[in-house]
Rosetta silent file (secondary structure, phi, psi, omega in degrees, C-alpha in Angstrom):
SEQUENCE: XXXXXXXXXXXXXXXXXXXXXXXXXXXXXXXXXXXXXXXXXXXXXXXXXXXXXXXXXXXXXXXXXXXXXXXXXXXXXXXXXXXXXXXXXXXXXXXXXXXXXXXXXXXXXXXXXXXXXXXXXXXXXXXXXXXXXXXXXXXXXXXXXXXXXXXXXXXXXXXXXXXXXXXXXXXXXXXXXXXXXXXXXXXXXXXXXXXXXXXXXXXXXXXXXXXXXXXXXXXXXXXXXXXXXXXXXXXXXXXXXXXXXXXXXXXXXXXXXXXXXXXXXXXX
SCORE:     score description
SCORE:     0.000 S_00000001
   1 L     0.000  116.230  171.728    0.000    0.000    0.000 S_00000001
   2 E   -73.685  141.704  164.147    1.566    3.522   -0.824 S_00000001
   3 L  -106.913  110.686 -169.228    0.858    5.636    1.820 S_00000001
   4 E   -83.827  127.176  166.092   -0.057    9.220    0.567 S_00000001
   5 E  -120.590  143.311 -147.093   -0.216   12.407    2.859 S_00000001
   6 L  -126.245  158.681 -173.080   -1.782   15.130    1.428 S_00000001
   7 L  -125.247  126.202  170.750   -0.568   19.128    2.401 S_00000001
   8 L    94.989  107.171  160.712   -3.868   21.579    1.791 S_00000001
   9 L   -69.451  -16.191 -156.645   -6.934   21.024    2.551 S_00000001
  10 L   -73.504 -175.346  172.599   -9.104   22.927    0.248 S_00000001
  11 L    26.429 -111.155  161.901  -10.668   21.736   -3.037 S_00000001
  12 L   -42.468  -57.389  174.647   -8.153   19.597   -4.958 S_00000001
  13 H   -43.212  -53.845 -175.818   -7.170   18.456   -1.544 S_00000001
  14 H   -76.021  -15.912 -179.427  -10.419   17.322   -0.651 S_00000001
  15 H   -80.815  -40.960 -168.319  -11.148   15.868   -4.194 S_00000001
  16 H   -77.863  -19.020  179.922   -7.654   13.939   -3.877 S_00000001
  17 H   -63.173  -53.685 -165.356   -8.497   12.559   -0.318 S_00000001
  18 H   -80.440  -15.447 -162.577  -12.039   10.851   -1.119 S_00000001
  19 H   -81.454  -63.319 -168.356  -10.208    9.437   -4.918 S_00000001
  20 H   -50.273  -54.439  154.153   -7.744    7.628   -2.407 S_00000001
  21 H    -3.289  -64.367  166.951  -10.582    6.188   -0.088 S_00000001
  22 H  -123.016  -33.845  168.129  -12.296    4.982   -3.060 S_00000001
  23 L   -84.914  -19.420  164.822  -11.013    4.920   -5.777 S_00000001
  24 L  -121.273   85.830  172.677   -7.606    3.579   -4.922 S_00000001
  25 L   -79.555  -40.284 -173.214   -8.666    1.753   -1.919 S_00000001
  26 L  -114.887   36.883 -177.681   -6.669   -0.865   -2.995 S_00000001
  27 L  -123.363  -52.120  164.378   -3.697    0.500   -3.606 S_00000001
  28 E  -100.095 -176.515  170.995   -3.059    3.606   -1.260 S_00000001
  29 L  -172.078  117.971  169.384   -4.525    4.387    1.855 S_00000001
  30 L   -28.509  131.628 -178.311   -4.223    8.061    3.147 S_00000001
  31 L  -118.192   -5.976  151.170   -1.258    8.626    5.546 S_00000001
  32 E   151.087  171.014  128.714   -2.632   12.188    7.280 S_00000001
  33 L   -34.522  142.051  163.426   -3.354   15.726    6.565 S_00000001
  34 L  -141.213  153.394  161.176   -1.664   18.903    6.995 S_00000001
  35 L  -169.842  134.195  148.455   -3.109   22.299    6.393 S_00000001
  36 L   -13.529  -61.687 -172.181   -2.362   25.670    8.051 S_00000001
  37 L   -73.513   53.690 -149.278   -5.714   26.129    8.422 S_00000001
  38 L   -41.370  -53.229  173.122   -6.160   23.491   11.336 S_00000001
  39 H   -49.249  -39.056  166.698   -9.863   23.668   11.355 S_00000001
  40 H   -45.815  -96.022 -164.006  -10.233   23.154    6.937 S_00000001
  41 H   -21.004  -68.147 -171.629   -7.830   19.873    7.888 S_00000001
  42 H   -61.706  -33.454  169.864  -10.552   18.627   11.188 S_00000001
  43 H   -42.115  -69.246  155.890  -13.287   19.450    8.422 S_00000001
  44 H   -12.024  -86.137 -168.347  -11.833   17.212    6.299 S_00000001
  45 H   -51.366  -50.186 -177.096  -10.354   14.669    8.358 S_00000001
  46 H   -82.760  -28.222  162.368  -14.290   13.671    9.822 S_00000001
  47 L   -85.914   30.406  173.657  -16.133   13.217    6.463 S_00000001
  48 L  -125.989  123.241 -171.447  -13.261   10.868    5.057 S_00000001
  49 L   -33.990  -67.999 -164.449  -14.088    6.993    6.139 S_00000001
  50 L   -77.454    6.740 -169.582  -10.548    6.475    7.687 S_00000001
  51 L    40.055   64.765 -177.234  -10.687   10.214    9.981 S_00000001
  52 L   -52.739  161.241  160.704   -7.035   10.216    8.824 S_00000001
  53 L   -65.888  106.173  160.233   -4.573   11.978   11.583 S_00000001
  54 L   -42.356  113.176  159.892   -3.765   16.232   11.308 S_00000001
  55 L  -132.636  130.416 -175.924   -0.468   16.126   11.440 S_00000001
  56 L   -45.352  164.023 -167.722    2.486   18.717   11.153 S_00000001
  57 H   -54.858  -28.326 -143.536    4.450   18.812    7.956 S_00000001
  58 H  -105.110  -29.033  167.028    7.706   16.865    9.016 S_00000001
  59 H   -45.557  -58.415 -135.981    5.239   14.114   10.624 S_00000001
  60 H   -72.459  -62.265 -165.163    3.002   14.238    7.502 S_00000001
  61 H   -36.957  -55.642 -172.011    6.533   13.644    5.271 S_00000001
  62 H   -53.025  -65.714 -165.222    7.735   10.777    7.984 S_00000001
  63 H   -64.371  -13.400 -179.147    4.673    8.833    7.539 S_00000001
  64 L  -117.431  160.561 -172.194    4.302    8.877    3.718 S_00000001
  65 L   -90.040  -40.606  179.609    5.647    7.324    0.662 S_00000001
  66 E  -154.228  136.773  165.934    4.328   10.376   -1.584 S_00000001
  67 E   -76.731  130.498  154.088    3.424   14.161   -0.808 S_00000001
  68 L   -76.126  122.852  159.798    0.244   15.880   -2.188 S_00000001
  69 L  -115.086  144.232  131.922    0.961   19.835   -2.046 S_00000001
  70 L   150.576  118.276 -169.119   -2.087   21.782   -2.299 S_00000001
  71 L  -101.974 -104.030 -129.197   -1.467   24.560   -0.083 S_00000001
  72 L  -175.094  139.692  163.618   -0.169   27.689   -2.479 S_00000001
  73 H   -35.377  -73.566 -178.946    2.436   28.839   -4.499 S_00000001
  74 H   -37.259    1.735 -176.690    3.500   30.952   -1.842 S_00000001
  75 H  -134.512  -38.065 -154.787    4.209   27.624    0.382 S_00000001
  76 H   -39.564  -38.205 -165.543    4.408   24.666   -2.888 S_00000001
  77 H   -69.853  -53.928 -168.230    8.615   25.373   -3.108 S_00000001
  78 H   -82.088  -12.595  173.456    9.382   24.704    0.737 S_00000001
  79 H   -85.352  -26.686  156.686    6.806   21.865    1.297 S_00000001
  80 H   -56.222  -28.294  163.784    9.108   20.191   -1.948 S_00000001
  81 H   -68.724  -62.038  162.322   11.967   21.026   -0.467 S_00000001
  82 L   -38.135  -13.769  175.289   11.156   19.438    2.347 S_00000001
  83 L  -106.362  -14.379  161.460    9.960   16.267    0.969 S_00000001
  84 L   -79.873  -33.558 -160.924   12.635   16.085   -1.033 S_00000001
  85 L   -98.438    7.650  162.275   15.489   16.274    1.220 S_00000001
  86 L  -106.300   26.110 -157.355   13.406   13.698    3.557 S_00000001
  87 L     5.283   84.772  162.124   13.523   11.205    0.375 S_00000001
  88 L  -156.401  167.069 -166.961   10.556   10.967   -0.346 S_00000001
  89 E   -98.765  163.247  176.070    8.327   11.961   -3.394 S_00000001
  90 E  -123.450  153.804  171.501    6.115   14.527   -4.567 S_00000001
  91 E  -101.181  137.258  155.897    3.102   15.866   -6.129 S_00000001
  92 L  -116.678  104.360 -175.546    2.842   19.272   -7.296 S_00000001
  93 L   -63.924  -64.827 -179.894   -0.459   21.122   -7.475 S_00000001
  94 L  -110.118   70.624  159.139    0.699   24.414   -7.370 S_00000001
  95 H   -10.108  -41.814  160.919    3.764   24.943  -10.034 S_00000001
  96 H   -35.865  -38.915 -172.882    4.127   28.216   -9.992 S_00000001
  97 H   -89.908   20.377 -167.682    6.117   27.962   -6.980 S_00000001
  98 L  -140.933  -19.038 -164.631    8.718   25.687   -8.077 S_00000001
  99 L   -49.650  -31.839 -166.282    8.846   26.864  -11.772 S_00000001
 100 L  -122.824   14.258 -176.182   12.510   28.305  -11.187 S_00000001
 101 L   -83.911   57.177  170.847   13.570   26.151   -7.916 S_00000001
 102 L   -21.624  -48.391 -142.217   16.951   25.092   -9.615 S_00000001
 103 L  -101.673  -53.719  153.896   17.944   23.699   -6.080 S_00000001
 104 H   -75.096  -27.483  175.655   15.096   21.209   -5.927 S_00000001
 105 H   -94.919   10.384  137.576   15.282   19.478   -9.168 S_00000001
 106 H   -65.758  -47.507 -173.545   19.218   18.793   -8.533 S_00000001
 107 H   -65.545   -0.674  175.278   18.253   17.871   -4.965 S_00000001
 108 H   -69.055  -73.832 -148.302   15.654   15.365   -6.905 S_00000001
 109 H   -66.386  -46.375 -152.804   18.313   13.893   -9.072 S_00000001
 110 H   -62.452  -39.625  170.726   20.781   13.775   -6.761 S_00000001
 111 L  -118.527   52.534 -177.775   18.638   11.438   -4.496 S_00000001
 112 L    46.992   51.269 -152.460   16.790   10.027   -6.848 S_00000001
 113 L  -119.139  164.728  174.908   13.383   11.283   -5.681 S_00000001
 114 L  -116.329  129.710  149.247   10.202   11.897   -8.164 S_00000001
 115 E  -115.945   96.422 -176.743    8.506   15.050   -8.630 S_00000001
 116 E   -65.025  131.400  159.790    5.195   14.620  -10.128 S_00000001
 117 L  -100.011   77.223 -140.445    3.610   17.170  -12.159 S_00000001
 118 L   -80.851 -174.482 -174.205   -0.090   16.867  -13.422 S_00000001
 119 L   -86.097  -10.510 -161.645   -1.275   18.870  -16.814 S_00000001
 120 L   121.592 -170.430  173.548   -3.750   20.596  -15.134 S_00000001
 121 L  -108.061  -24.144  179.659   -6.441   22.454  -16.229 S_00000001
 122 L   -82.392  141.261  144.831   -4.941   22.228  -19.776 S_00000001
 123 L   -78.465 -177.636  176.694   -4.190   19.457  -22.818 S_00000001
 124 L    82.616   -9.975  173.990   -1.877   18.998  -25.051 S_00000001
 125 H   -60.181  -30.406  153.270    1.050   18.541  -22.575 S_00000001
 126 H   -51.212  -44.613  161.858    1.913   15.477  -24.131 S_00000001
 127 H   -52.957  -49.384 -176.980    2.143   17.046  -27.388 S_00000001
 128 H   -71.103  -43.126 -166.005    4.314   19.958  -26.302 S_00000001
 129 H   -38.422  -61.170  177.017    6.320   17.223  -24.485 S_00000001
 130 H   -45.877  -70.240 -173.648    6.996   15.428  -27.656 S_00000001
 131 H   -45.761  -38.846 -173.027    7.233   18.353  -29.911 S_00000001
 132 H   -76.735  -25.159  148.291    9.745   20.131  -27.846 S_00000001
 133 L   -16.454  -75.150  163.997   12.181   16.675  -28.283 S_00000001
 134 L   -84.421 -156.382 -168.510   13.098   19.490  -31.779 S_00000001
 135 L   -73.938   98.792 -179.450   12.997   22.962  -31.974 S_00000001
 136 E   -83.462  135.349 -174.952   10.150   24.814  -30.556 S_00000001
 137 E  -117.702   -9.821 -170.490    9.440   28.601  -31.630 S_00000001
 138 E  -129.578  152.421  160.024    6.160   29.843  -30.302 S_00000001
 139 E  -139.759  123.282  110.791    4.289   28.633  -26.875 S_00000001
 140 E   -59.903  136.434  174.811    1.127   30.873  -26.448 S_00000001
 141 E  -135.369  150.006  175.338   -1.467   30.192  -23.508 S_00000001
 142 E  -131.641   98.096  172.510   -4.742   32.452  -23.808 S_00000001
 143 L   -67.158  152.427  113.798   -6.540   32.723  -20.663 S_00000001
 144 L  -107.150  123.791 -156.911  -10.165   33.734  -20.285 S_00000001
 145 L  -155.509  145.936 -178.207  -11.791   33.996  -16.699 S_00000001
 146 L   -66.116  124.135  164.168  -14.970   35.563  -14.863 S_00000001
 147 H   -52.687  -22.937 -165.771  -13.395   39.125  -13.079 S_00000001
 148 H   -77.134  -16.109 -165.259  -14.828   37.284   -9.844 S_00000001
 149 H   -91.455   -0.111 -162.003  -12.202   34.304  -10.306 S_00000001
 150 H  -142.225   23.954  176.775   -9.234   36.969  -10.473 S_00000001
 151 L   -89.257  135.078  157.703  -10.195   39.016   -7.078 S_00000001
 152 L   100.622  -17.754 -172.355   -7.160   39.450   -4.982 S_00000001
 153 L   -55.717  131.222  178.052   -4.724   38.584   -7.867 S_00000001
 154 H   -57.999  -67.947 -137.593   -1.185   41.186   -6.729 S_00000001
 155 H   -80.746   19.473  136.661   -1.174   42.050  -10.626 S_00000001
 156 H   -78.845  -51.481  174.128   -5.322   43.560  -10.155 S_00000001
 157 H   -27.630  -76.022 -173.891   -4.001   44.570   -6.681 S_00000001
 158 L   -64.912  -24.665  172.818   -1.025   46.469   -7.802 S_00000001
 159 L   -87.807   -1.503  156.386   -2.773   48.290  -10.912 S_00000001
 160 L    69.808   85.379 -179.676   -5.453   49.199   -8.298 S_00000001
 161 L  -117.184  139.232  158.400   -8.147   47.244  -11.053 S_00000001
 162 L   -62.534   58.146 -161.573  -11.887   47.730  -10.713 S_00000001
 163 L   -60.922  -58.042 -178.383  -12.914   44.276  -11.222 S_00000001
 164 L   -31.895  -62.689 -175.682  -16.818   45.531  -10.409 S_00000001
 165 L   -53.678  -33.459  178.038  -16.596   47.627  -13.363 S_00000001
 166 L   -92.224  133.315 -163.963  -15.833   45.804  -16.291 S_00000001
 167 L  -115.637   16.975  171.991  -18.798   45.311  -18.195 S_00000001
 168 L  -151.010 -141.115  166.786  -17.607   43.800  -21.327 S_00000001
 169 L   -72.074  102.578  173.569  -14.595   42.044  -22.650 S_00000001
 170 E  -139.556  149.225 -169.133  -11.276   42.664  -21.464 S_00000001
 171 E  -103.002  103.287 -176.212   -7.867   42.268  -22.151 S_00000001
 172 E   -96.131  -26.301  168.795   -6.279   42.336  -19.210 S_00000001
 173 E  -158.576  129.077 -163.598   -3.058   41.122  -19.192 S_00000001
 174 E  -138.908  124.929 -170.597   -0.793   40.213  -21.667 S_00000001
 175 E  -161.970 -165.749  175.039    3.103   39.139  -20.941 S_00000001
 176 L   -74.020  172.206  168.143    5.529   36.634  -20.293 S_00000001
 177 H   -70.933  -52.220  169.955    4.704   33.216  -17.938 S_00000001
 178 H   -38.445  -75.106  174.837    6.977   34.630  -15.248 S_00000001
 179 H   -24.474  -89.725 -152.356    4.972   37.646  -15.250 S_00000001
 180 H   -67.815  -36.295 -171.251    1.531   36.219  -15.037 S_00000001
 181 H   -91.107  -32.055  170.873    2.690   33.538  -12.169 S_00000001
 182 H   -90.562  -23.425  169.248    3.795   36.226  -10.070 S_00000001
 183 H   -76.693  -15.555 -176.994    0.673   38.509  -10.864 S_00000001
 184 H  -134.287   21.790 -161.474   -1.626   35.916  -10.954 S_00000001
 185 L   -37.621  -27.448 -172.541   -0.389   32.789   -8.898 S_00000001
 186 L   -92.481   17.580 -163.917   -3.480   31.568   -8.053 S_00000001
 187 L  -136.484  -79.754 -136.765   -5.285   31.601  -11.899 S_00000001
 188 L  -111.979   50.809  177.669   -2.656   31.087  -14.387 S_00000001
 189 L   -79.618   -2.000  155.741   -0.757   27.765  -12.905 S_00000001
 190 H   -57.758  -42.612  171.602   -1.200   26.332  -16.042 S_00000001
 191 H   -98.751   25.122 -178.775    1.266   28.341  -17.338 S_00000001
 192 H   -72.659  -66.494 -144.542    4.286   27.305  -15.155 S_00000001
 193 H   -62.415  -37.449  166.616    3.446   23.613  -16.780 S_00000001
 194 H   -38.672  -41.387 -170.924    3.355   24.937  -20.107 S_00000001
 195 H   -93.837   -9.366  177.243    6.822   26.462  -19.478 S_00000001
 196 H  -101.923  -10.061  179.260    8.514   23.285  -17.577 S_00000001
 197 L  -118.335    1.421  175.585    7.317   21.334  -20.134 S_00000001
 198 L  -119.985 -152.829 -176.625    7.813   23.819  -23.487 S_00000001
 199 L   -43.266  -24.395  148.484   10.226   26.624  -23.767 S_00000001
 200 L   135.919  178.954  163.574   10.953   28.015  -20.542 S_00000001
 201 L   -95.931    6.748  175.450    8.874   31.133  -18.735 S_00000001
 202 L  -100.799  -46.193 -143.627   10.862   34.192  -20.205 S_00000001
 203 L  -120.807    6.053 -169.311    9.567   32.816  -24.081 S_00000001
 204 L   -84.702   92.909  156.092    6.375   31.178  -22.665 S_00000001
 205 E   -72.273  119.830  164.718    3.200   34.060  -23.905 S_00000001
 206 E  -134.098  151.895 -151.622    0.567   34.601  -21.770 S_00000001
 207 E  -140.004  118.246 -157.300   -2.823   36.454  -22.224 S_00000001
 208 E  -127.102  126.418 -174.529   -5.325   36.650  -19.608 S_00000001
 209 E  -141.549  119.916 -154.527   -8.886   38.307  -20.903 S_00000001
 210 E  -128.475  142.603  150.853  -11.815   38.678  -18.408 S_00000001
 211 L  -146.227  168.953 -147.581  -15.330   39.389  -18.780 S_00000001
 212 L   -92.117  -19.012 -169.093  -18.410   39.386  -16.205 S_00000001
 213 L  -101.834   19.070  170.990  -20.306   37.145  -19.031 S_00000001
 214 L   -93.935  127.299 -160.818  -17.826   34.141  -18.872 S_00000001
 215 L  -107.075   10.462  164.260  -19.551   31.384  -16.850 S_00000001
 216 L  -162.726  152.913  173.660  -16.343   29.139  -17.307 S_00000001
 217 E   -84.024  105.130 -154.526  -12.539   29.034  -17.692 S_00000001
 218 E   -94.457  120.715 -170.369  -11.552   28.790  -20.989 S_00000001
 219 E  -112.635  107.997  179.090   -7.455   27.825  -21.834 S_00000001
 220 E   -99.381   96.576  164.201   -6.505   28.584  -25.679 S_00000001
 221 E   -99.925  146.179 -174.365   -2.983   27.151  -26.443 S_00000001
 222 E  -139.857  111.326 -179.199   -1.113   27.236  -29.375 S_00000001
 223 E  -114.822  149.575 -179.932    2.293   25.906  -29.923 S_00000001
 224 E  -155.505  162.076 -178.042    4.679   25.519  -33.260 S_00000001
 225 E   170.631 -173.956  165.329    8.095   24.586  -33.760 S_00000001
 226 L   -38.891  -42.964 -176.798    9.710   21.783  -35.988 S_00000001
 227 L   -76.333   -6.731  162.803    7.401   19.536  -35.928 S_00000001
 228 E   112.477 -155.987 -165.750    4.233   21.734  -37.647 S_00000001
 229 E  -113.006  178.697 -178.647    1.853   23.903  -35.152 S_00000001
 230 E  -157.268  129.799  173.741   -0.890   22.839  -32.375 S_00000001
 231 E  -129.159  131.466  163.146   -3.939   24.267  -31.279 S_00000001
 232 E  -165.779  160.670 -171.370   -6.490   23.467  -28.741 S_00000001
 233 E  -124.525   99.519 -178.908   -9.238   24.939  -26.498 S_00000001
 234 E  -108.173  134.487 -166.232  -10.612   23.851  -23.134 S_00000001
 235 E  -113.923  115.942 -177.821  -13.595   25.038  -21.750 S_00000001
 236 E  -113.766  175.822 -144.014  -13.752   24.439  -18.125 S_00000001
 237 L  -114.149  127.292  175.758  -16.449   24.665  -15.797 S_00000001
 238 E   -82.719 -171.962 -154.386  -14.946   26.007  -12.233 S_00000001
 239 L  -109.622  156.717 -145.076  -15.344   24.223   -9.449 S_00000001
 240 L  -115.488   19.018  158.589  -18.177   25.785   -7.211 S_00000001
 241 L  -123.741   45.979 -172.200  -16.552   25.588   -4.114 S_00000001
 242 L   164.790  129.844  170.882  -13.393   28.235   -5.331 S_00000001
 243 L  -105.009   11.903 -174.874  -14.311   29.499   -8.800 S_00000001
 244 L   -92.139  -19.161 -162.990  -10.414   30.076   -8.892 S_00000001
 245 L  -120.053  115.050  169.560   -9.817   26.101   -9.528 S_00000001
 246 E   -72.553  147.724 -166.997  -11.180   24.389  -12.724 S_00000001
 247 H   -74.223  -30.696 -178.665  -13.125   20.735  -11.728 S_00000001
 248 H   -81.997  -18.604  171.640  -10.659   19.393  -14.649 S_00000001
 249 H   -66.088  -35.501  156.185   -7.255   20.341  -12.808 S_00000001
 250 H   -60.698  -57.828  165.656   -8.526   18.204   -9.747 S_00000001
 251 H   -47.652  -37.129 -169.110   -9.375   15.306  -12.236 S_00000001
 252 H   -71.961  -49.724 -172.152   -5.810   15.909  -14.022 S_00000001
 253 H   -57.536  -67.023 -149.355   -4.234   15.582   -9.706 S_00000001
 254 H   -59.033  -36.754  168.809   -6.495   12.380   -9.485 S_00000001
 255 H   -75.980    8.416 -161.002   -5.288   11.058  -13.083 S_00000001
 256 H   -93.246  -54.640 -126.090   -1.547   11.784  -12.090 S_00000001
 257 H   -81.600  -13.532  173.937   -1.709    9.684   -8.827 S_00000001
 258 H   -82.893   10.993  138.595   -3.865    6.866  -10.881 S_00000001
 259 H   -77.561  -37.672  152.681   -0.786    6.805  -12.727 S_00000001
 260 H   -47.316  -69.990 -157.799    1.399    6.517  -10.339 S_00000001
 261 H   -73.494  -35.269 -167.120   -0.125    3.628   -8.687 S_00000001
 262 L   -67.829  142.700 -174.830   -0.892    1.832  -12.351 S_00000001
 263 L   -74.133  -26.826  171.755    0.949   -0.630  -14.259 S_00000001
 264 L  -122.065  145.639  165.381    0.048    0.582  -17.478 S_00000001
 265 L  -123.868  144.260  159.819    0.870    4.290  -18.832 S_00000001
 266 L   -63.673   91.232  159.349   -1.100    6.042  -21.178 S_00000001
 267 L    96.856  176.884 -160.989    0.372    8.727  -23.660 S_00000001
 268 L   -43.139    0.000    0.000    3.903   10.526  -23.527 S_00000001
């Protein structure tokens, strides 16, 4: 039985908790919780069958075979570091925070540790994977999102933006993937994956375009290079208890770890 401990209760956390329960009953079995937020974790922890144990991070680490993070950018680099340098492996939910962590993916190699990375809210990661194998020249990601799914974002923050106000279509931000992960860590974590798995986050374009009459989160990518161009468009439906987190990037966490545990892999 792998034993999985999960860091962050919220959502994804809570989506990734009940898949191990039941759907890999017979393969993992939850190894505790962690969250900041000690009460989210005792929420948790009593609607899940086995009332796994709240436990601090270094506990959480000791007791499991593989880490879940998702907590936050702002935390996802030091709960990897930490799980790396206790050899043991990880999942990463939120990407952003690791996109440039030089320092963990040597301390990975060096002791042979896994850091899993699902696709997301996005396809096509397979594709860029492949594709990028020759010369890649373009990566585009084209965000659209509901103004309400982008409250609180530093880059709305710091331009002192009037989310209430816009009443039509807008183009709100348009830059590099570096950019957009520190203005927008909690919305545009797709494109740190885009950028660990294409061209980097300096040549990585991203385009973020909000209006009040988008009822889902829509991801336009476009890629080209040697190998001829790629386009595709997912329209996702957010998840309705955080409208910040699309319902398919918890399915994408849940298809990484039934990969993990499975005997057969699927695609690149």
């Amino acid at each position: 039985m792998v034993k999985i401990g999960i860091v962050g209760c919220g959502v994804i956390g809570k989506t990734l908790a009940h898949a191990i329960e039941d759907r890999f009953a017979r393969k993992a079995r939850l190894a505790g919780l962690c969250d900041v937020d000690l009460i989210k974790a005792e929420n948790l922890s009593r609607e899940l069958k086995s009332k796994p144990s709240i436990l601090s991070l270094n506990k959480l680490i000791w007791h499991s075979h593989l880490v879940v993070e998702a907590a936050s950018a702002k935390a996802s680099g030091e709960i990897a570091r930490r799980v790396i340098r206790q050899n043991r492996d990880v999942l990463v939910m939120s990407v952003g925070g690791i996109l440039e962590d030089t320092e963990l993916f040597e301390q990975a190699g060096k002791l042979n540790r896994k850091i899993y990375i699902p696709s997301g809210a996005i396809g096509g990661i397979d594709a860029l994977k492949a594709a990028g194998l020759d010369k890649l020249t373009r990566v585009v990601l084209t965000t659209r999102k509901s103004p309400r799914s982008l409250d609180g974002a530093p880059y709305v923050v710091e331009k002192n933006i009037d989310l209430g106000k816009i009443d039509r279509e807008v183009l709100l931000f348009e830059g590099t993937a570096d950019e957009a992960i520190r203005g927008f860590p909690q919305n545009v974590n797709v494109s740190a994956v885009l950028s660990l798995a294409g061209i980097g986050a300096k040549n990585t374009i991203v385009r973020i375009i909000t209006s009040p009459q988008f009822t889902r989160n829509i991801h336009e990518i476009e890629f080209e290079g040697a190998f001829g161009k790629f386009s595709a468009r997912v329209e996702n439906f957010p998840m309705s208890e955080n409208p910040k987190t699309s319902y398919l990037a918890a399915l994408s966490a849940v298809a990484m770890l039934e990969n993990i545990l499975s005997n057969i892999r699927i695609g690149t």
